[in-house]
Steps between C-alpha positions, in 0.01 A plus 500: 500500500502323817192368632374326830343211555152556746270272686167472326264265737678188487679534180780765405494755237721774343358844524537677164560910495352715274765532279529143415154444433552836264751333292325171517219709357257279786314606777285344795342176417680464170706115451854479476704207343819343683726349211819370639777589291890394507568842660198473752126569521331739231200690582230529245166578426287205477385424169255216440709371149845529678321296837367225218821480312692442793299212618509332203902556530521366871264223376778397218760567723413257758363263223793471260829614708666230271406778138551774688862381592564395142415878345717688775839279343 
């Protein structure tokens, strides 16, 4: 699905159509989660646990690159 990126005041924003926010299963004023894959960006609904789990992960991340490196060999 192609979509188009729009001016909103001095920011930019992607306008969603209905059928997207169908199979998101969202609608106006609902939260969406960016989560950057290896294949791109991934579109989700916000949930509070995923949000806190993933700051603790960036927290490690940027803590301890030196573990991290070790467990990926």
């Amino acid at each position: 699905m192609k979509l188009k990126i729009t001016a909103v005041g001095n920011s930019a924003g992607v306008i969603l159509p209905k059928e997207l926010l169908a199979r998101l299963r969202v609608e106006k004023g609902d939260e969406l989660y960016a989560i950057e894959t290896p294949d791109g960006i991934r579109l989700t609904v916000y949930d509070s646990a995923l949000a806190a789990q993933m700051a603790v992960a960036e927290q490690v991340m940027r803590e301890d690159r030196q573990v991290l490196h070790q467990l990926a060999q």
